[in-house]
C-alpha positions as CSV (number, residue, x, y, z in Angstrom):
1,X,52.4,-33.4,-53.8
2,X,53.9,-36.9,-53.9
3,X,53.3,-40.3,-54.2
4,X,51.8,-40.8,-50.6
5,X,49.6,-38.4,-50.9
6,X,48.2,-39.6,-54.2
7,X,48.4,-43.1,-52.8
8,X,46.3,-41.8,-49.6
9,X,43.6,-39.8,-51.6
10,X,43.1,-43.2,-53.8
11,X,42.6,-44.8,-50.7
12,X,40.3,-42.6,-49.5
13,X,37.9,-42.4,-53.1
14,X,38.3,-46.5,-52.6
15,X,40.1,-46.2,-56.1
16,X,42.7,-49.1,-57.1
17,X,45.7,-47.7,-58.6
18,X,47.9,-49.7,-60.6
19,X,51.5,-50.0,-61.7
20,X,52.5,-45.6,-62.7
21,X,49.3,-44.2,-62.7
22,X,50.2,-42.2,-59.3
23,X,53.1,-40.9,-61.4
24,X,51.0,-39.7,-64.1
25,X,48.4,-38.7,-61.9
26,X,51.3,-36.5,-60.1
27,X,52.0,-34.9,-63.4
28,X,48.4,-34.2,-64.1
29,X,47.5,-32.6,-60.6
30,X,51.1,-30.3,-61.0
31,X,49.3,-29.0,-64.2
32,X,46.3,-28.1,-62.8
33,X,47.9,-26.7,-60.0
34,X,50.0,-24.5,-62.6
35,X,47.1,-23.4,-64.6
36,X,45.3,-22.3,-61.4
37,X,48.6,-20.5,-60.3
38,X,48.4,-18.6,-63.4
39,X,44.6,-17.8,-63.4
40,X,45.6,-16.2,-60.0
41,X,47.9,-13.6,-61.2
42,X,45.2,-12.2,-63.8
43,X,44.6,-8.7,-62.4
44,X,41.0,-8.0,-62.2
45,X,40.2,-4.5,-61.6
46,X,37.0,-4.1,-58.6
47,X,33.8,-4.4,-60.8
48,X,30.5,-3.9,-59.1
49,X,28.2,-5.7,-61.2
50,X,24.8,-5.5,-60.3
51,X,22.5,-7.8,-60.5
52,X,18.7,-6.6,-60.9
53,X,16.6,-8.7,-58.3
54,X,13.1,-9.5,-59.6
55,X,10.4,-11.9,-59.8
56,X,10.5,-13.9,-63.5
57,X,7.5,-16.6,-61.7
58,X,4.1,-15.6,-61.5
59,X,2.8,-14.3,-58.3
60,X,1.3,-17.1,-56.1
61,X,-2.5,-17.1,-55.6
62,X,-4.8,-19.3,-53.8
63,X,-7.6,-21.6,-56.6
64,X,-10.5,-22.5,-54.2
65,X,-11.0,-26.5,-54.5
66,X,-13.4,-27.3,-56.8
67,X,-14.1,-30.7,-55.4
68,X,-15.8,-32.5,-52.1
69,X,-15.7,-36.1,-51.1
70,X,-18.9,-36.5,-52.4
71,X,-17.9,-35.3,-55.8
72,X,-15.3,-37.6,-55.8
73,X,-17.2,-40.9,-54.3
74,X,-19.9,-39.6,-57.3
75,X,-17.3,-40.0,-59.8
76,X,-16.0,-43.1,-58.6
77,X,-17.0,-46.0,-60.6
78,X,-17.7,-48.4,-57.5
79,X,-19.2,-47.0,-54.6
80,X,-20.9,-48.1,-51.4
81,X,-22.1,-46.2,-48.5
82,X,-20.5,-43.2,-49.3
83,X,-17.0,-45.0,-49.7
84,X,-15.2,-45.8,-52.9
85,X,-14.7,-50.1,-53.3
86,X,-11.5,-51.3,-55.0
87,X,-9.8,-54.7,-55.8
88,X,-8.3,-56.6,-52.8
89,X,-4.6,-56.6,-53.6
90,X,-2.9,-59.8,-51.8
C-alpha cells in the first residue's frame, strides 16, 4: 500500500486528508494487515459444530377478525349514512 492508493480510497469515501495523515494512515492499515497475517497462520483443526435447527417463535395461527364496518362506524364518534365524518384538514 502507498500513498496513492490511500490518496485514491480518500477520494473515493469523499474524505479530505490533510498534511501526514496518509502517512499515518499507511502505518495503521500495515498493522492491521499484520494482525490479520498472523490470525491466518492459527491452525484450526476441522470442527463440525452443529447447530440444532428449531423453532424458538410460536407457531403462526390465524385469529378470525372480530370486527365489521358496521362495528367500527358504531364506535365511531361521528357518523352519517353508514360513513364515519371527520374534520376538513386544509
Amino acid at each position: 500500500m502507498n500513498i496513492k492508493d490511500v490518496q485514491d480510497l480518500a477520494e473515493l469515501a469523499k474524505l479530505e486528508l490533510k498534511e501526514g495523515e496518509a502517512e499515518q494512515l499507511i502505518k495503521d492499515m500495515e498493522g492491521i494487515l499484520a494482525y490479520v497475517k498472523q490470525i491466518e497462520e492459527v491452525d484450526v483443526p476441522n470442527i463440525d459444530i452443529e447447530y440444532p435447527q428449531r423453532n424458538i417463535w410460536r407457531e403462526d395461527e390465524i385469529i378470525p377478525a372480530d370486527f365489521s364496518r358496521d362495528l367500527i362506524v358504531e364506535q365511531f364518534p361521528d357518523a352519517k349514512d353508514g360513513f364515519v365524518k371527520v374534520k376538513k384538514i386544509l
